[in-house]
C-alpha positions as CSV (number, residue, x, y, z in Angstrom):
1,X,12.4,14.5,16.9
2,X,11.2,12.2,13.9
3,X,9.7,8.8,15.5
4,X,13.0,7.0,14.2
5,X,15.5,9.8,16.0
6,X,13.7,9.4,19.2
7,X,13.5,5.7,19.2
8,X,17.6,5.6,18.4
9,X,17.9,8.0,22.0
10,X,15.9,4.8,23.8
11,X,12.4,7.1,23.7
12,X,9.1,5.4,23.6
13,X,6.8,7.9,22.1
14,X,3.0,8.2,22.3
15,X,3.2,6.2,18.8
16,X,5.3,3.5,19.6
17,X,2.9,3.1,22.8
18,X,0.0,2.7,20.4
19,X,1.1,1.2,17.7
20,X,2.0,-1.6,20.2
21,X,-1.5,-2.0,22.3
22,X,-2.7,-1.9,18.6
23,X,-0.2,-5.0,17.6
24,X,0.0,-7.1,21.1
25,X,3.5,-6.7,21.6
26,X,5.8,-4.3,23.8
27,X,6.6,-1.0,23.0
28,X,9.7,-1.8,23.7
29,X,10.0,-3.9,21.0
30,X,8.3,-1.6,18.9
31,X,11.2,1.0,19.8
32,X,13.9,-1.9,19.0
33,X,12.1,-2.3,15.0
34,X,11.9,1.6,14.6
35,X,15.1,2.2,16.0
36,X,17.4,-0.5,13.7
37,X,14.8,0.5,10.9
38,X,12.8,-2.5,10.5
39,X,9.9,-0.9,11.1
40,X,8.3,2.7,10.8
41,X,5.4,4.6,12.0
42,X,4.3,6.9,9.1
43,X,3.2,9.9,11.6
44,X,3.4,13.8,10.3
45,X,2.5,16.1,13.4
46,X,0.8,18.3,11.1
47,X,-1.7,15.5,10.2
48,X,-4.6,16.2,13.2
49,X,-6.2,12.9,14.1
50,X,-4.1,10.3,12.3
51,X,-3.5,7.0,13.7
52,X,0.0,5.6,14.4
53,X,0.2,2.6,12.3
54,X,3.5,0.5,12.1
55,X,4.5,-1.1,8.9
56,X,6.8,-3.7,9.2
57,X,7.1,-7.7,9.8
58,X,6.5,-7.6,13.7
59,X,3.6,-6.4,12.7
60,X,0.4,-7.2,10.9
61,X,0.6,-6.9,6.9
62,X,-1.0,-3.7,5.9
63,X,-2.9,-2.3,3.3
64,X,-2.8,0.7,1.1
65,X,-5.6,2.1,-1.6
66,X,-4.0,4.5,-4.2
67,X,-6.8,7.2,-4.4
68,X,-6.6,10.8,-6.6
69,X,-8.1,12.6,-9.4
70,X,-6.8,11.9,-13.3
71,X,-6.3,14.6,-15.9
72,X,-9.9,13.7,-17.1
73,X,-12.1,11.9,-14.6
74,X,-13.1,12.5,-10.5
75,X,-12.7,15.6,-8.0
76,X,-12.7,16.2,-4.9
77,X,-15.9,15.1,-4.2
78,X,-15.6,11.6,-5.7
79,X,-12.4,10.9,-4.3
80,X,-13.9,11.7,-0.7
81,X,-16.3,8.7,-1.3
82,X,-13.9,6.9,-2.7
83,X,-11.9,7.5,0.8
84,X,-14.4,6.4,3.1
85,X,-15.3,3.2,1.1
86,X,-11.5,2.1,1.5
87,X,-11.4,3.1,5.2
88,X,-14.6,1.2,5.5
89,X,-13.2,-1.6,4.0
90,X,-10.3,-1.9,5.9
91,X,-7.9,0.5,4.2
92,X,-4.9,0.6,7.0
93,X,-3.0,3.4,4.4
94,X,-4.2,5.9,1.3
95,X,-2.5,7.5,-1.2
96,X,-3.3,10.5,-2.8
97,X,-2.0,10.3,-6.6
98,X,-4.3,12.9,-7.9
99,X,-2.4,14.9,-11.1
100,X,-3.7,18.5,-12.6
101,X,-6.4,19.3,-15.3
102,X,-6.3,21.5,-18.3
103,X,-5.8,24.9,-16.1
104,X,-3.2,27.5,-14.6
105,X,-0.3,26.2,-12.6
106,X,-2.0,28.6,-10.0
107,X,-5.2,26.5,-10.2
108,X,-4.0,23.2,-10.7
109,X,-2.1,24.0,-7.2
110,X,-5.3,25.1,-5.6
111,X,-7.1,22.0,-6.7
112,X,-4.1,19.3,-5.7
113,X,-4.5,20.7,-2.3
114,X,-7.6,21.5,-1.8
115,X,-8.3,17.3,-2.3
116,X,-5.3,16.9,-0.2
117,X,-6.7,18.5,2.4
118,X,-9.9,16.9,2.2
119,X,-8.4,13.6,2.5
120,X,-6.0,14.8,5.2
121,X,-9.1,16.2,7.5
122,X,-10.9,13.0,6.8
123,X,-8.5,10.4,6.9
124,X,-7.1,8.7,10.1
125,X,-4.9,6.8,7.9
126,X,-1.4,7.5,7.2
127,X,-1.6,9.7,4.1
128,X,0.9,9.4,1.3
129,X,1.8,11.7,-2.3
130,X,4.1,11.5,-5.0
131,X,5.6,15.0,-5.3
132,X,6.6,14.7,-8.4
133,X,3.0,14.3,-9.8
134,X,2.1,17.9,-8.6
135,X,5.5,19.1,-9.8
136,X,4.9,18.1,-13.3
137,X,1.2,18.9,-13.3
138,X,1.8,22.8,-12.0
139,X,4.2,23.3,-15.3
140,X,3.8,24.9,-18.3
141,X,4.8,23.0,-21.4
142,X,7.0,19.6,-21.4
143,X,7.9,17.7,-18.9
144,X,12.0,18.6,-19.2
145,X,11.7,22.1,-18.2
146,X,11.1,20.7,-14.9
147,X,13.2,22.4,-12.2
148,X,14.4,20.7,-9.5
149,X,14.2,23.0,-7.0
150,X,10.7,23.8,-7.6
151,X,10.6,19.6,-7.1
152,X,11.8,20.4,-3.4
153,X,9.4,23.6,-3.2
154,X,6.6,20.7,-3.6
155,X,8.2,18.7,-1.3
156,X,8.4,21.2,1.2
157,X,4.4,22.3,0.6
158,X,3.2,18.6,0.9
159,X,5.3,18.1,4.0
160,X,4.0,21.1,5.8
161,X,0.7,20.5,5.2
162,X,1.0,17.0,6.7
163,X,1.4,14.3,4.3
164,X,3.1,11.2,6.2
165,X,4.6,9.3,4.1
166,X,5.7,10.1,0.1
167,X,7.4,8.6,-2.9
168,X,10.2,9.6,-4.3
169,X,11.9,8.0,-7.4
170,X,15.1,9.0,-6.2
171,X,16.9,5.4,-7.0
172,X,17.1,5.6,-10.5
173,X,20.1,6.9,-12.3
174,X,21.4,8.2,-15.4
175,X,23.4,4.9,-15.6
176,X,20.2,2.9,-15.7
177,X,18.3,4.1,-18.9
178,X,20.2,2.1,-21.3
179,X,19.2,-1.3,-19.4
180,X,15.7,-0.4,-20.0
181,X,16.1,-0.3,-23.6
182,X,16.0,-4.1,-24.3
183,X,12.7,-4.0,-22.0
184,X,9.1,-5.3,-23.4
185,X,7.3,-2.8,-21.6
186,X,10.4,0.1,-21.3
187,X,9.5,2.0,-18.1
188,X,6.2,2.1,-16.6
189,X,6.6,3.9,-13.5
190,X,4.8,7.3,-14.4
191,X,7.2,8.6,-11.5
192,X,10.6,6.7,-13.0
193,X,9.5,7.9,-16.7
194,X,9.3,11.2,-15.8
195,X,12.7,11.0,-14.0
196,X,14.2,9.2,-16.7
197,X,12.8,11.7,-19.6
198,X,13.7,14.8,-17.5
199,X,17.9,13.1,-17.2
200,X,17.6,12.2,-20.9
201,X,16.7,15.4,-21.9
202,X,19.2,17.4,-19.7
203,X,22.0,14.7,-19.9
204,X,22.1,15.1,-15.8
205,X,21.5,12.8,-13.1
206,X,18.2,12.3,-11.2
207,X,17.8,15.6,-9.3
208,X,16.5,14.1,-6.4
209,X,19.1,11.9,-5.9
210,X,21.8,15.1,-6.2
211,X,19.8,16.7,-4.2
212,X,19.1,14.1,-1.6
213,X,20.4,15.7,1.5
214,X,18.2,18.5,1.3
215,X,15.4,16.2,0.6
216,X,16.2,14.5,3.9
217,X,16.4,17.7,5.6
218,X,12.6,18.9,4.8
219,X,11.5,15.4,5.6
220,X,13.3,15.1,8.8
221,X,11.8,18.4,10.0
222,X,8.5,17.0,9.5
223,X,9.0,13.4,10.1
224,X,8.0,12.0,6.7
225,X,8.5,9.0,6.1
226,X,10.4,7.9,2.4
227,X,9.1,5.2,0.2
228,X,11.6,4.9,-1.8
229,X,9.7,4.4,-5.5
230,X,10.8,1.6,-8.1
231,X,10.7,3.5,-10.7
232,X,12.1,0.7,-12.9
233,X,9.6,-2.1,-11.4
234,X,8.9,-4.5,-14.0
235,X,5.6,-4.1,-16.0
236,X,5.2,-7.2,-17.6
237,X,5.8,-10.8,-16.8
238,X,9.2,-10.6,-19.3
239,X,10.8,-7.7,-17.6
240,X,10.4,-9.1,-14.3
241,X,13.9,-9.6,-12.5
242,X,15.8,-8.0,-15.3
243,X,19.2,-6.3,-14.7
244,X,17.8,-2.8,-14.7
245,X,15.2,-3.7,-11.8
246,X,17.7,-5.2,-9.7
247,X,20.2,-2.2,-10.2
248,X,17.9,0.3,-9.2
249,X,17.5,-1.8,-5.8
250,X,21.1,-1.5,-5.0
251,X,21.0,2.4,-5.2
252,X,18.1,2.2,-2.8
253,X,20.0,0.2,-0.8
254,X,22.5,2.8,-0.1
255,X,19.5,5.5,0.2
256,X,18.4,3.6,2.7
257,X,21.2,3.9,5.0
258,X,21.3,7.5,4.5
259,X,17.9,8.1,5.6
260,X,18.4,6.3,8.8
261,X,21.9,8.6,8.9
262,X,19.8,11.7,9.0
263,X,16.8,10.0,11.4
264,X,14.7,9.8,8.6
265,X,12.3,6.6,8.6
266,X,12.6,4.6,5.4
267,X,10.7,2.1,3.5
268,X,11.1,0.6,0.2
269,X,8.8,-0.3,-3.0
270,X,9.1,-3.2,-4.7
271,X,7.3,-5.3,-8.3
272,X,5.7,-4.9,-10.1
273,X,4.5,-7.9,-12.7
274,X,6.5,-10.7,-11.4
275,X,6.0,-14.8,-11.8
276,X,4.7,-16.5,-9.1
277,X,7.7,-18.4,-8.5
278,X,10.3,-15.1,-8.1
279,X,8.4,-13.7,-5.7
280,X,10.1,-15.1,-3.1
281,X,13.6,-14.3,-3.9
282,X,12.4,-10.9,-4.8
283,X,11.2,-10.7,-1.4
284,X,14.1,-11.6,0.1
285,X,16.5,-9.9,-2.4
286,X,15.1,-6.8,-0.9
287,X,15.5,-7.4,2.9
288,X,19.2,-8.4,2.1
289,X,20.0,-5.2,-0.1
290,X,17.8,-3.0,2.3
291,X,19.1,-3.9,5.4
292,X,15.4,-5.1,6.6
293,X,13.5,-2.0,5.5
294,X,9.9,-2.2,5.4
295,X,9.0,-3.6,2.1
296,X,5.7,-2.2,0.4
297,X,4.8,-3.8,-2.8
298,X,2.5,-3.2,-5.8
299,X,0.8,-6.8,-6.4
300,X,2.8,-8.4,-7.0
301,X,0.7,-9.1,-10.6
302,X,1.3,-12.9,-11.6
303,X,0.0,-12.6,-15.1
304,X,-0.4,-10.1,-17.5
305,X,-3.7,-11.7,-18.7
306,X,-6.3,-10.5,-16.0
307,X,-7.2,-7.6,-17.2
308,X,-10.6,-6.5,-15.5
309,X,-9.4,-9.1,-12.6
310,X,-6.2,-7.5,-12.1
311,X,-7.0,-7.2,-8.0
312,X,-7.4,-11.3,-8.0
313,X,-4.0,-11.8,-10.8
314,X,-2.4,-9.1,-7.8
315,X,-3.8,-11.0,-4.8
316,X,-2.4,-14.2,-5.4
317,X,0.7,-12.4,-5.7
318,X,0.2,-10.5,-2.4
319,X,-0.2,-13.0,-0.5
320,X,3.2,-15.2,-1.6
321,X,4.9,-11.5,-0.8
322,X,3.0,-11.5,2.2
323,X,4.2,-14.7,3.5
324,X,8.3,-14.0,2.7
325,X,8.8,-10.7,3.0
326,X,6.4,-8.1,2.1
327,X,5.3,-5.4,5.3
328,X,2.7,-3.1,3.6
329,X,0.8,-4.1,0.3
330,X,-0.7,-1.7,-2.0
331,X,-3.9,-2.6,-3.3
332,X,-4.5,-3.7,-6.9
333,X,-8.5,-2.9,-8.6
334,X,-10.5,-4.6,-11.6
335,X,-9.7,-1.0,-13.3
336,X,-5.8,-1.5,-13.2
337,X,-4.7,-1.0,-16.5
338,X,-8.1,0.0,-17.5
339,X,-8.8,3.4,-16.3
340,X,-9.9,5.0,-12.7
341,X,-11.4,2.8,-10.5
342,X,-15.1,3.7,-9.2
343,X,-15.9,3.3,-5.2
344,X,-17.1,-0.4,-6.4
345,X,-13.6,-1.2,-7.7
346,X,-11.9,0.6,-4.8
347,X,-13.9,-1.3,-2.0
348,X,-13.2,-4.7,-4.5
349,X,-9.6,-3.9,-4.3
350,X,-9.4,-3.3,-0.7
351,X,-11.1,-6.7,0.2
352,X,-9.3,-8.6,-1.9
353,X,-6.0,-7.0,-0.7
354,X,-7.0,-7.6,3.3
355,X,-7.7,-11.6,2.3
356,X,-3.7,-11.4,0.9
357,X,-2.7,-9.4,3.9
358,X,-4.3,-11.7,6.3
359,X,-3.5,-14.9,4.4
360,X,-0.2,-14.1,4.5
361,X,-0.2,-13.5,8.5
362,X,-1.5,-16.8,8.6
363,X,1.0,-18.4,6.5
364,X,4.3,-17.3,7.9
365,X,2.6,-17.6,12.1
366,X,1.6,-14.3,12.9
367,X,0.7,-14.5,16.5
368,X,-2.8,-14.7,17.1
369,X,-3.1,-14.1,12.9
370,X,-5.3,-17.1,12.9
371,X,-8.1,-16.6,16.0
372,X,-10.5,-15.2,13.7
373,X,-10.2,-18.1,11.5
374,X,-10.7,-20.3,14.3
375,X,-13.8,-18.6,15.2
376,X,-15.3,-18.2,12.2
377,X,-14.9,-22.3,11.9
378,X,-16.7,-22.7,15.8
379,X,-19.4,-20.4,14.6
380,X,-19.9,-22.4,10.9
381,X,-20.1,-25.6,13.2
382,X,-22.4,-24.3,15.1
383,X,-24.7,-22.5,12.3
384,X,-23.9,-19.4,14.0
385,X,-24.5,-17.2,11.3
386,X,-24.3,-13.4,12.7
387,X,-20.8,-14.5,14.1
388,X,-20.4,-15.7,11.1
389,X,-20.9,-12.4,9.2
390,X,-18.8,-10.8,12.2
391,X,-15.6,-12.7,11.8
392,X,-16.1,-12.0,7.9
393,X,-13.4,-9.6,6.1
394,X,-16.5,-8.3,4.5
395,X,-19.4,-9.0,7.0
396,X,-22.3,-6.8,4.6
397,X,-21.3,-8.7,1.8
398,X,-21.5,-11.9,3.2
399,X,-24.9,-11.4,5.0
400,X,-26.4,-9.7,1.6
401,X,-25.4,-12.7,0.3
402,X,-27.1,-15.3,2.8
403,X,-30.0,-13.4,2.9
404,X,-29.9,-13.7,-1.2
405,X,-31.2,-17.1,-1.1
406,X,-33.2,-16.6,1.9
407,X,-35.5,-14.4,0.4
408,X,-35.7,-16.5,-2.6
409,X,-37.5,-19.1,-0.6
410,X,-39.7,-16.9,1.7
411,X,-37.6,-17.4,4.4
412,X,-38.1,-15.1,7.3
413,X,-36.8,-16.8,10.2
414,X,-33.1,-17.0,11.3
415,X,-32.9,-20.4,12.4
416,X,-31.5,-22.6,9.5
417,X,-29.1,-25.6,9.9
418,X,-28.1,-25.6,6.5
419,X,-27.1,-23.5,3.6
420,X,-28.9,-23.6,0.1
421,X,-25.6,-25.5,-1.1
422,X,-26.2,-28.7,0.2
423,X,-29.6,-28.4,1.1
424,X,-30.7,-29.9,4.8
425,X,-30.1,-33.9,3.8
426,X,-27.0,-33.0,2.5
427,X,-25.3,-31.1,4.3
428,X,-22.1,-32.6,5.9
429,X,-21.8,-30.2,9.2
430,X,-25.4,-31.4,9.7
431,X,-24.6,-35.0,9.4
432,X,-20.9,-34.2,11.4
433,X,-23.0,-32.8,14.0
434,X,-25.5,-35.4,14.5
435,X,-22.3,-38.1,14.5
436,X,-21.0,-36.5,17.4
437,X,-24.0,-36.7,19.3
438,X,-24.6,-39.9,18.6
439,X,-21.4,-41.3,20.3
């Protein structure tokens, strides 16, 4: 039984059970969100050790770090670092987008899951793939001489290795392609441009959405979850809520119903570069065409001008999806558009992705979303630093810093009533302080 077939038959599983201690409510009510598809629990049993983590908007926001070797840079050894620094850092989800060298489809399938299985043995976070980036890296020659069924051979090896959750760019259709053709950017999707090359090429729709049943049927014996790709997401500020974007969404609309059909647990990506001030209604254009399906979101970016801030430009947007709509967000780093970020840009990522997350929380009332908040503001009060640093998103970041300035002045005790800011006569919790004992 796939977590979403067993909630449907009134079952609380093992996962629903933790997934709810883990989130304050009921597992009952985790069952009622699984089992109308509002919320999924990304949970392969052939992934030893994971942890059952809900995505959806009873729950806390969540965060993803895209991870995985490129043609050129990182292995297997890199990317492990690279893991434990976004685990560390708060990583709730990882991705494993690593693509083929220069070698033999043989050895190029060795290597993709060799770092797979690293990541899968040391990971207790949901683990994710894109099939279709093996698929293309284990062929000879161009990308149309892709066969489809050696697409679902990939599938099938992922899933049985334990992969919880993948993408598949399965909403994007033959029809489609000539609405991207007044774009800016054209499609920047490396999933939707291989898709869209390969049913150029072959004049024939998107194989996996021909061959979507037996998609569903390797996924449901597994219990992987779908996240269904935008493979036309916008990639620049002027393709944002275009026609083709929002045509796309309706197909995965209609996938989404026929995952739940076959008791396979759905969620859906979204944008992409979008303006501030669409996010909303991209947000809830989504849970209207989706039927409330977890939405899990690239940025969204806000500007196309932050290059080497991209993770701020995509926080600011994170947060706005956050607040109306948004369930998991995936994690933006100073290297987007750049090249592949180092374990400094990864951990960068992941903190400024947990400040949108949590932000968000806050913003739309989150039970209990805002205690730490409140705490951190006692302990400030109360030049409390070490809770300080505890209630901190990034508490060894915020104590190297203190201690920065500390050292700068020979300070060795841990007593002070002040920051180097202010300075001890100016400081207005000092002087707040002293007002209140006075009266």
């Amino acid at each position: 039984m796939t977590q979403l077939q067993a909630a449907k038959a009134g079952l609380i599983t093992p996962a629903m059970e933790a997934v709810a201690k883990d989130e304050n409510v009921t597992p009952e009510a985790v069952r009622e969100a699984v089992a109308s598809g509002r919320a999924v629990i990304p949970l392969n049993p052939a992934h030893r050790g994971v942890r059952p983590t809900g995505v959806g908007r009873l729950f806390k926001t969540k965060i993803n770090a895209n991870l995985g070797r490129s043609p050129t840079r990182s292995g297997i050894g890199d990317e492990l670092v690279k893991l434990e620094v976004a685990l560390n850092a708060g990583a709730e989800f990882v991705m494993d987008l690593s693509v083929g060298s220069n070698k033999g489809a043989e050895e190029i399938r060795r290597e993709l899951r060799e770092i797979r299985q690293g990541m899968l043995d040391k990971s207790p976070a949901p683990l994710g793939t894109v099939p279709i980036y093996e698929t293309i890296s284990r062929l000879d020659g161009d990308i149309p001489v892709m066969d489809p069924k050696y697409l679902l051979d990939v599938i099938r090896e992922q899933a049985e290795q334990g992969v919880d959750f993948m993408t598949l760019h399965a909403g994007l259709l033959r029809a489609h392609l000539p609405l991207t053709m007044k774009r800016k950017m054209g499609i920047v999707s490396r999933g939707g441009a291989i898709m869209a090359e390969w049913m150029k090429q072959h004049n024939e729709e998107n194989p996996l959405y021909t061959h979507w049943d037996e998609v569903l049927d390797i996924l449901a014996e597994h219990d992987v979850t779908v996240s269904l790709g935008d493979g036309l997401r916008p990639g620049c500020l002027a393709d944002a809520s275009d026609e083709a974007q929002f045509a796309e969404l309706s197909v995965l609309g209609e996938l989404v119903k026929r995952c739940r059909e076959r008791g396979v647990q759905v969620m859906v990506e979204g944008p992409g570069h979008i303006p501030f001030s669409q996010i909303q209604d991209n947000m809830e254009r989504e849970t209207e065409v989706c039927d409330g399906a977890p939405f899990y979101v690239l940025g969204p970016i806000v500007t196309d001008i932050g290059a080497g801030h991209d993770h701020i430009v995509a926080a600011i947007g994170a947060t706005a999806a956050a607040t109306y709509g948004a369930s998991l967000l995936c994690y933006v780093t100073p290297a987007e558009h750049l090249g592949l970020p180092d374990a400094t840009e990864v951990h960068q990522g992941c903190i400024a992705f947990r400040i949108a997350a949590h932000a968000g929380d806050v913003a739309r009332g989150l039970p209990g979303a805002r205690e730490a908040d409140d705490a951190m503001s006692d302990a400030r009060f109360n030049f409390d630093w070490d809770t300080q640093f505890k209630m901190a998103l990034d508490p060894c970041t915020a104590r190297t810093r203190w201690q920065q300035t500390r050292a700068e002045r020979g300070k060795t005790t841990h007593d002070d009533d002040h920051c180097s800011m202010c300075g001890k006569a100016f400081c207005a919790v000092r002087t707040s302080r002293r007002m209140r004992e006075g009266l």
